[in-house]
DSSP file (Angstrom, degrees, kcal/mol; ACC not computed):
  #  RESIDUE AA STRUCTURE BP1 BP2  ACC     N-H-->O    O-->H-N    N-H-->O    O-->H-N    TCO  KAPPA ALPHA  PHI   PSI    X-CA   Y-CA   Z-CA
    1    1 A X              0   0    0      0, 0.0     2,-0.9     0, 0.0    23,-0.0   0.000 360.0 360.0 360.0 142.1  121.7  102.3   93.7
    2    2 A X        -     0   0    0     22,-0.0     2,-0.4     2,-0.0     0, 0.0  -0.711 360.0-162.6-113.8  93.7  120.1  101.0   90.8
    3    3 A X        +     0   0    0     -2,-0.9     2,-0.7    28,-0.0    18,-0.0  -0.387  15.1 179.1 -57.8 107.0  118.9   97.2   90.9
    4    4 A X        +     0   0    0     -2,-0.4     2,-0.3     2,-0.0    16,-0.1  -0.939  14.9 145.2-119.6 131.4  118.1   95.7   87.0
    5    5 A X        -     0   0    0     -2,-0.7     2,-0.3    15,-0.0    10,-0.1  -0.891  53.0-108.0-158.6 140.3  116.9   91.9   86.5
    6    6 A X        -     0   0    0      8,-0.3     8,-2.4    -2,-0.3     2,-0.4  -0.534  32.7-147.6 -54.6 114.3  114.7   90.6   84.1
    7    7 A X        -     0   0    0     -2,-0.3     6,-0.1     6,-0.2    -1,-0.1  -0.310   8.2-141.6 -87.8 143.6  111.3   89.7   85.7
    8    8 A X        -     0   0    0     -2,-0.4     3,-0.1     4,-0.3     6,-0.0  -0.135  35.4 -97.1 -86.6-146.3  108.9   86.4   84.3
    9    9 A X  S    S+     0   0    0      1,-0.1    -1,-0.1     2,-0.0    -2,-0.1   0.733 129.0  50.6-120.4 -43.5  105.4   86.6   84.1
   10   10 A X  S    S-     0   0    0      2,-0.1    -1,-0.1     1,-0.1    -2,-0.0   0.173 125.0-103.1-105.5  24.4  104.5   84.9   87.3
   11   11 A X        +     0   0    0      1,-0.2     2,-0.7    -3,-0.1    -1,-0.1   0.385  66.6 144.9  51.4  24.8  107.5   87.8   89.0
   12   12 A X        -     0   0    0      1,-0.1    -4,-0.3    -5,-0.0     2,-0.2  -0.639  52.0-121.7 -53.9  98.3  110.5   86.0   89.7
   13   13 A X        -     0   0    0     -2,-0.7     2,-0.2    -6,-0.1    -6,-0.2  -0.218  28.6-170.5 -56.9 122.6  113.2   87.4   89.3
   14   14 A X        +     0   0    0     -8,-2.4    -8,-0.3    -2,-0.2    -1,-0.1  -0.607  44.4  75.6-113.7 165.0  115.8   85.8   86.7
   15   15 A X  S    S-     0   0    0     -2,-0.2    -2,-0.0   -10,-0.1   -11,-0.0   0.141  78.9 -81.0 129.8  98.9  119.1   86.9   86.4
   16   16 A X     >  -     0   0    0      1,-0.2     4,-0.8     2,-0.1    -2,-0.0  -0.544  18.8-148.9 -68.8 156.4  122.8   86.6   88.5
   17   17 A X  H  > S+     0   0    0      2,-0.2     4,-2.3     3,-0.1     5,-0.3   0.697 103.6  52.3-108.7 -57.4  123.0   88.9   91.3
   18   18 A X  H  > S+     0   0    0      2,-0.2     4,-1.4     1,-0.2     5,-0.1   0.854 109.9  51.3 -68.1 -21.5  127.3   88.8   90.3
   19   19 A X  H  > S+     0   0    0      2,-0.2     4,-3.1     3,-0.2     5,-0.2   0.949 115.9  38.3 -97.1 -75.4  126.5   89.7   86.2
   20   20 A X  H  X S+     0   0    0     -4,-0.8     4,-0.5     1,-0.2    -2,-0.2   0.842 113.4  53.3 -62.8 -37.2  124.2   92.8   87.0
   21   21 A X  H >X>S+     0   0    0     -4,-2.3     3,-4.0     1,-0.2     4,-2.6   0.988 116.0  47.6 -53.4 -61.4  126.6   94.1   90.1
   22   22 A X  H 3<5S+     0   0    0     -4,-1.4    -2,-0.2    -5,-0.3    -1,-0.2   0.887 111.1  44.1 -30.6 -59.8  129.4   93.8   87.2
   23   23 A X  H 3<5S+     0   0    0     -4,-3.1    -1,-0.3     1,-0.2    -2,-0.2   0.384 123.3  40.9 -78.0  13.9  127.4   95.6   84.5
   24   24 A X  H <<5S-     0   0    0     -3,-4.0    -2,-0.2    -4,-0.5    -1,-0.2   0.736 102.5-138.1-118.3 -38.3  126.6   98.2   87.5
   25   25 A X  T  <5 +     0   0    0     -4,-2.6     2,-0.3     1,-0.5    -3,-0.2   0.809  63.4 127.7  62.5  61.5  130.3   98.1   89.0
   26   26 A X  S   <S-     0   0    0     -5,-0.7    -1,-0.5    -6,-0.2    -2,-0.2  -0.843  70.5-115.8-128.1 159.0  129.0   98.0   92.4
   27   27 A X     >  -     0   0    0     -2,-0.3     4,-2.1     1,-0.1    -9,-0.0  -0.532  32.3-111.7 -91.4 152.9  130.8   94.6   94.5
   28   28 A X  H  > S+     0   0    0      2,-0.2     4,-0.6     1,-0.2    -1,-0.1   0.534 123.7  55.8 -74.7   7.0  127.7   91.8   95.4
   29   29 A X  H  > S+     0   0    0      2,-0.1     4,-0.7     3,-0.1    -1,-0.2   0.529 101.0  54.0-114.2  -3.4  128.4   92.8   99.1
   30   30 A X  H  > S+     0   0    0      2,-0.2     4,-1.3     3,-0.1    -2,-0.2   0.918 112.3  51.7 -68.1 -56.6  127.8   96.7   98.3
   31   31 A X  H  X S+     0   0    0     -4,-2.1     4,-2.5     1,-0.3     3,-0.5   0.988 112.3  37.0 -84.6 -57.4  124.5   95.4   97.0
   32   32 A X  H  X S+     0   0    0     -4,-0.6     4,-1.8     1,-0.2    -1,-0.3   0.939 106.1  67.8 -67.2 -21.0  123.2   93.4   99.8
   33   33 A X  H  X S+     0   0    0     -4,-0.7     4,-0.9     2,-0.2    -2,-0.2   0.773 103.8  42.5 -38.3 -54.2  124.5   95.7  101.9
   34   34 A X  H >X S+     0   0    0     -4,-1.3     4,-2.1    -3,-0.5     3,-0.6   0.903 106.5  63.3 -35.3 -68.4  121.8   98.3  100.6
   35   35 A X  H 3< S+     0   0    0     -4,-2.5     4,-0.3     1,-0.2    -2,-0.2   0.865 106.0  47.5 -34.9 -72.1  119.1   95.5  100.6
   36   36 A X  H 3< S+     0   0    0     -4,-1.8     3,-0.3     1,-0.2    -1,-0.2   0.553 122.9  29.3 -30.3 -51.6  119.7   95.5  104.4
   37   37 A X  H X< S+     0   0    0     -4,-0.9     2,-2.5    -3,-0.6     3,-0.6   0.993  88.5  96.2 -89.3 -72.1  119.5   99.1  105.0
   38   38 A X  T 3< S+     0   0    0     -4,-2.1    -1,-0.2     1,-0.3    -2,-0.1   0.046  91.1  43.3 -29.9 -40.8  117.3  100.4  102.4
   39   39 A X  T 3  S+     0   0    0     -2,-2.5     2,-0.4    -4,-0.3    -1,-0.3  -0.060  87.7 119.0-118.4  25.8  114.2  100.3  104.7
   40   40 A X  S <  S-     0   0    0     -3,-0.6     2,-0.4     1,-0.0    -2,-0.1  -0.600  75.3-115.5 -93.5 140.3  116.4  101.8  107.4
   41   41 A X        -     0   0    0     -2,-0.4    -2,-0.1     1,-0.0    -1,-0.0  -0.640  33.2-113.4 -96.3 148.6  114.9  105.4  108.5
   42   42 A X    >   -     0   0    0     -2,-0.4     3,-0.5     1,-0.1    -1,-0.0  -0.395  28.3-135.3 -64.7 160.5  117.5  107.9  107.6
   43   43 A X  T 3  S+     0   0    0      1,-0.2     3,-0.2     2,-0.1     4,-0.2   0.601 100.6  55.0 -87.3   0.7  118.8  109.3  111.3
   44   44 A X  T 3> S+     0   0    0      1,-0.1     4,-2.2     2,-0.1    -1,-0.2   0.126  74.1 108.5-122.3  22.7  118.8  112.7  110.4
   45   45 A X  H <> S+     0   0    0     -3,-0.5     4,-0.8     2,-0.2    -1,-0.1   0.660  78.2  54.4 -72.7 -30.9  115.0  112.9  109.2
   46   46 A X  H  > S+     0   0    0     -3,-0.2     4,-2.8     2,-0.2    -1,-0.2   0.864 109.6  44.5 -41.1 -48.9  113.8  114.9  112.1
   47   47 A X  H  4 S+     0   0    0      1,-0.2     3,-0.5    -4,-0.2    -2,-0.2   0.967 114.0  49.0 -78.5 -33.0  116.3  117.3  111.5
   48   48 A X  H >X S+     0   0    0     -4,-2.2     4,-2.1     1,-0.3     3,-1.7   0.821 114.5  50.2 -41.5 -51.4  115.6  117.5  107.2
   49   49 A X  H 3X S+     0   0    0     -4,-0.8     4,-1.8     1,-0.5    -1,-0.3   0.880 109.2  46.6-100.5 -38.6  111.6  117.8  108.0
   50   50 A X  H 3< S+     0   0    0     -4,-2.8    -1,-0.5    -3,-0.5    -2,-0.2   0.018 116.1  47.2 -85.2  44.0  112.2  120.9  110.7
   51   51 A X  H X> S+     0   0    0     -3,-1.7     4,-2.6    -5,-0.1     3,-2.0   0.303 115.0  49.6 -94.4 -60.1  114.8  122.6  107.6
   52   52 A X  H >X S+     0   0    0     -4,-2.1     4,-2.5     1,-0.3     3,-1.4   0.872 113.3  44.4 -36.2 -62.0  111.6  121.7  105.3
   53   53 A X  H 3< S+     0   0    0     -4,-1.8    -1,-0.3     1,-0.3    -3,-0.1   0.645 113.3  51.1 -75.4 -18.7  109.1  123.5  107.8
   54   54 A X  H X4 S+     0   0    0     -3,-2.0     3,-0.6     2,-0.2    -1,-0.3   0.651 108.4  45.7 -96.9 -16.8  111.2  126.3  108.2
   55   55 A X  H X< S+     0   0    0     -4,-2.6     3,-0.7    -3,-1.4     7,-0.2   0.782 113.7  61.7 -93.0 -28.2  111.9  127.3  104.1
   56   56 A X  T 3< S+     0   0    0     -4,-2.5    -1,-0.3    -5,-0.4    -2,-0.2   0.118  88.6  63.6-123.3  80.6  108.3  126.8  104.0
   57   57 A X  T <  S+     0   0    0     -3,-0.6     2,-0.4     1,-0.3    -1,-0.2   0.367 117.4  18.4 -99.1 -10.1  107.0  129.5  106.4
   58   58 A X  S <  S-     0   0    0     -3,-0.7    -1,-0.3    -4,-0.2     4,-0.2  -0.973  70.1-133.4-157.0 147.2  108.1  131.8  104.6
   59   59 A X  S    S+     0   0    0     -2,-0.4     3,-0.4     1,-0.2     4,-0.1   0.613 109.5  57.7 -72.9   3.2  109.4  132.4  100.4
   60   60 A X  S >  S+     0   0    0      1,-0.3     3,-1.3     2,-0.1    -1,-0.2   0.499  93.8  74.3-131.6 -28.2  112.7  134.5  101.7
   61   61 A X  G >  S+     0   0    0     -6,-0.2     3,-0.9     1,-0.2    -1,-0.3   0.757  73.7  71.9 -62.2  -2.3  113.7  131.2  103.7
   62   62 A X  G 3  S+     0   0    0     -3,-0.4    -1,-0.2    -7,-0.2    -2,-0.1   0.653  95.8  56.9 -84.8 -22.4  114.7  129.3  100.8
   63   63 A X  G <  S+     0   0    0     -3,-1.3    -1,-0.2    -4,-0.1     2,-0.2   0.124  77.1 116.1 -85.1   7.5  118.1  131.9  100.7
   64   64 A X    <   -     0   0    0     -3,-0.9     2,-0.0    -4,-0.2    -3,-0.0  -0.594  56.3-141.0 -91.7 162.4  119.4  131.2  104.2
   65   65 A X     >  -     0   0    0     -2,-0.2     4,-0.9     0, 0.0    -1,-0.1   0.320  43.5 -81.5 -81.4-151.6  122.8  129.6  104.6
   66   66 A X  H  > S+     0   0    0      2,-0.2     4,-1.9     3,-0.1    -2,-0.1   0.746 126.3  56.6-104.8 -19.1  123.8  127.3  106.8
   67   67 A X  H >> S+     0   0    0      2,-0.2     4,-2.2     1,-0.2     3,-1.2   0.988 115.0  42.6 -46.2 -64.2  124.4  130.3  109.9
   68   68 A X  H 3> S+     0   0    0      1,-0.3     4,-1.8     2,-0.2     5,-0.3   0.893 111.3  51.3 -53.9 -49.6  121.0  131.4  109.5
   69   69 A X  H 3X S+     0   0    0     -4,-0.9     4,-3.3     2,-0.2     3,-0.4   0.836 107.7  52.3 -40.5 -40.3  119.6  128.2  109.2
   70   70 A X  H <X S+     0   0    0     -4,-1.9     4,-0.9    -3,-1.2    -2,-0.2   0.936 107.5  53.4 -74.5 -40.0  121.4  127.3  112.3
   71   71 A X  H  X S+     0   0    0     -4,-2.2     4,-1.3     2,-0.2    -1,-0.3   0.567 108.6  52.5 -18.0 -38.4  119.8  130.5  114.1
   72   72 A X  H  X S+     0   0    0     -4,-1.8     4,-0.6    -3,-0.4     3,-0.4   0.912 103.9  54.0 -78.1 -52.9  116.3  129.2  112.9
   73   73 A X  H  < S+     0   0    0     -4,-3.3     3,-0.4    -5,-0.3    -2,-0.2   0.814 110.4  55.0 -56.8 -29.0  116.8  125.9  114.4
   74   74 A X  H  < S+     0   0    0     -4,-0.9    -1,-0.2    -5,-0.3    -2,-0.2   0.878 103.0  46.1 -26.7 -83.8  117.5  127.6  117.5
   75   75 A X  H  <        0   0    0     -4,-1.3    -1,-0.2    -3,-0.4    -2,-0.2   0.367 360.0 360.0 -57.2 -17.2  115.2  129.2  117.9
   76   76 A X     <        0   0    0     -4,-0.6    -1,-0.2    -3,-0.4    -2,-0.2   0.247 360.0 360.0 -60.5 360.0  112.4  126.2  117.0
């Protein structure tokens, strides 16, 4: 999601929260909603970082599906 507001000098943001969710055509409880999580750790970031460790051990992992993959994990 993509946040725009004009900032001042001294970094205050200026700007309605309801006029840019409009020009974005996301609802203002979609948008705080984000804020909230945003700095939420994804839950599935272990498993993304062992896929990562496994394509790179070798160049001919980058082709496995998702069978092989699941084999790999497996085996980890």
């Amino acid at each position: 999601m993509i946040f725009l507001a004009l900032k001042t000098e001294d970094g205050r943001v200026t700007g309605k929260i309801a006029f840019y969710c409009r020009l974005l055509g996301i609802s203002r409880q979609g948008f705080y909603k984000y804020l909230t999580n945003k700095a939420r750790p994804w839950k599935y970031q272990d498993l993304a970082n062992a896929i990562k460790e496994i394509v790179g051990e070798d160049e001919c992992n980058d082709t496995y599906g998702r069978s092989r993959m699941y084999q790999a994990l497996r085996l980890k």
